[in-house]
N, C-alpha and C positions, 0 to 999 in steps of 0.2 A: 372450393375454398377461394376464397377473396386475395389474391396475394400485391396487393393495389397497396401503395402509402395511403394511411390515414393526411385529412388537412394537417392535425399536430404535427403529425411527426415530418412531414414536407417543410413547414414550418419551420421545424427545430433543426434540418436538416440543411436549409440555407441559410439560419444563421449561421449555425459551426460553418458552414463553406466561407460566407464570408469571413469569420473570425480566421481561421486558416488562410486565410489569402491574405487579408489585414495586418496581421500580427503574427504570423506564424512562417509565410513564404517567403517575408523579405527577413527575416534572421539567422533563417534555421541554415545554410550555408556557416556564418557566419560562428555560431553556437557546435556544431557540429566540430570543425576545426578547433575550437578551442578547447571541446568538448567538458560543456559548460552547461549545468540546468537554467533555461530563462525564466528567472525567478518573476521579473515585471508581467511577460507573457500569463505567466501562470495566476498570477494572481488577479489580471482581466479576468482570466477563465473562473475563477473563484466567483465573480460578481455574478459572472452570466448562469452562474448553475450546473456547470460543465464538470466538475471536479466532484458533483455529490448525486452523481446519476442512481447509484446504486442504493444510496440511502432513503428509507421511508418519508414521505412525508410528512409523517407527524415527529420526525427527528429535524426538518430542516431540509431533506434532500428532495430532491423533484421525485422520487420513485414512477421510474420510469419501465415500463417491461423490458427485456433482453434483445428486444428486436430496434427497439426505441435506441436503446444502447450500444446497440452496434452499426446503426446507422451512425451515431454520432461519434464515437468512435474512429469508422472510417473517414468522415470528415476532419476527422482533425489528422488521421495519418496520412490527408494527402499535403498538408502542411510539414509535420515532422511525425515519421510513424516513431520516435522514442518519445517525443514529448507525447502523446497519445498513450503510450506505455505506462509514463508516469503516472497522467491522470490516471487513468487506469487501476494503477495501483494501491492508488489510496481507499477507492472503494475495496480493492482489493484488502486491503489491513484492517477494515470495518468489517467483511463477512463474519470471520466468527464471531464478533461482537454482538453483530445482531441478528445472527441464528442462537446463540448460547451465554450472551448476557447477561446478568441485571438491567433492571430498567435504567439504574445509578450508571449505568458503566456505558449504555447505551447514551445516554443524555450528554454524558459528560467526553466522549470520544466522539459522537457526530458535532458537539460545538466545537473542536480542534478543529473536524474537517472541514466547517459548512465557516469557520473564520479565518480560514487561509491557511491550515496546516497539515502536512503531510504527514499520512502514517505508511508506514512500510510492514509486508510480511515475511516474518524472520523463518525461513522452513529449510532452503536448502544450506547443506552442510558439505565441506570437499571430500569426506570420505563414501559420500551417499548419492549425492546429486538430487535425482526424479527418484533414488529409491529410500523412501521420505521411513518406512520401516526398518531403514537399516541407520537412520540419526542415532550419533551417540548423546550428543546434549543432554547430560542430568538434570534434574529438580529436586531437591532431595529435602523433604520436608522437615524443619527443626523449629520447635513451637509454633508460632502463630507466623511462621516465615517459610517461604524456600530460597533455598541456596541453588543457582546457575550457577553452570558454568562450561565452558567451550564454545564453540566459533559458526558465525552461519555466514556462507558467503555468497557473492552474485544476488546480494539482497538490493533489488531497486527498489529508489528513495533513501535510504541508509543514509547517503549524507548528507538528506537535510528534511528527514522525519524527527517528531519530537516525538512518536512514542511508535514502540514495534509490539507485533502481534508474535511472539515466540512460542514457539513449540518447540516444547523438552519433555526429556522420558520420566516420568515417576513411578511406573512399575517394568522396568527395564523387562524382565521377566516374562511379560505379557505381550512384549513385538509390539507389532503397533497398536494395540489396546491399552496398551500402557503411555499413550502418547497425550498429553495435557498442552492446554496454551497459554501463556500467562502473558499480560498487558504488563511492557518493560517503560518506565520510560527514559529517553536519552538521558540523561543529567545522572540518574540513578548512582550510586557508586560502584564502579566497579565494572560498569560498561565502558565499549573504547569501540569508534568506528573507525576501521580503514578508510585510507585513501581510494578513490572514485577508481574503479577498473579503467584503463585505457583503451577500449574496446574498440572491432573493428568497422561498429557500426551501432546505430540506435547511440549514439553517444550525448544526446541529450536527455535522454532516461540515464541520470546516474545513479550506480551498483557497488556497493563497499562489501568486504568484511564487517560483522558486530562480534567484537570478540568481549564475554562475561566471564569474569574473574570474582570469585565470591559473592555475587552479586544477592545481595538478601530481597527476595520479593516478598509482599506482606500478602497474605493467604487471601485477601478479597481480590487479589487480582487476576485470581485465578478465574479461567473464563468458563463457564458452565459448571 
């Protein structure tokens, strides 16, 4: 096996260095302390392509393979490994989307991310944590709606995604076969993010509570 960088991805591997040393070395001190997401930073990265690694190409994103990804990745965490996090994350809030989509849903959630906007995935819960079968979060279908409700916490991006990838129970009964994800977005009524964890590190990757109160989702947003 060839285990040698391709020219691309050398490439794509000194850009991120330089961006990371550019824009990332001399703040992140700085952001850290105040522990503050650098939104200006983030949104360079937005231009260069950095933030839509994971997205297909025919959505807007570089789709890149896993190794592509994690080289660049590490590039950015020798600048700030939470800002790295972040980006991170947002392809992270697009997986189920575009394993289990609509075409509509796919379209419309990679132009958030591929035009400067954060998605976050809503999974862990405090009564659960990593044990994502034991979420109590309902969905509880009522006509052409469901109804959320309860809490996900240590959600990074939270506070300053406009839309979250949630996963709640609608057939409680079934463990985790009963586990559905529904496309929330901020503004929606009845959502409320917590304030940003004060954490003792990675503190540029910021992490809320999203706590849903009645929250009526309409049945197309259910994702698969």
């Amino acid at each position: 096996m060839d285990y040698h960088l391709t020219p691309d991805q050398i490439d794509l591997q000194l850009m991120t260095r330089d961006f990371a040393d550019k824009e990332l070395v001399p703040i992140a001190a700085e952001y850290d302390l105040k522990s503050e997401f650098p939104m200006e930073a983030f949104q360079k990265a937005v231009t260069m392509g950095l933030t839509c690694l994971d997205l297909p190409e025919e959505w807007g994103g570089a789709g890149v393979d896993l190794l592509t990804t994690a080289i660049i990745r590490e590039e950015l965490s020798r600048g700030d490994a939470g800002f790295s996090s972040a980006v991170g994350a947002c392809g992270l809030g697009f997986k189920p989307i575009n394993f289990a989509g609509t075409e509509e849903q796919k379209k419309k959630y990679a132009d958030v991310v591929t035009g400067g906007g954060l998605l976050a995935l809503g999974l862990t819960e405090p009564n659960a944590g990593s044990d994502v079968a034991n979420n109590k979060t309902p969905a509880v279908k009522k006509g052409d709606k469901y109804i959320l409700n309860g809490r996900k916490c240590f959600i990074t991006n939270a506070p300053h995604a406009q839309f979250f990838c949630v996963f709640a129970k609608t057939a409680p009964e079934k463990g985790h076969r009963g586990i559905s994800c529904f496309l929330v977005e901020r503004e929606r009524a009845g959502v409320s993010v917590g304030k940003h964890e004060d954490k003792m590190g990675f503190r540029l990757a910021t992490a809320s509570d999203i706590v849903f109160d009645e929250v009526h989702v309409p049945a197309d947003h259910l994702i698969g």
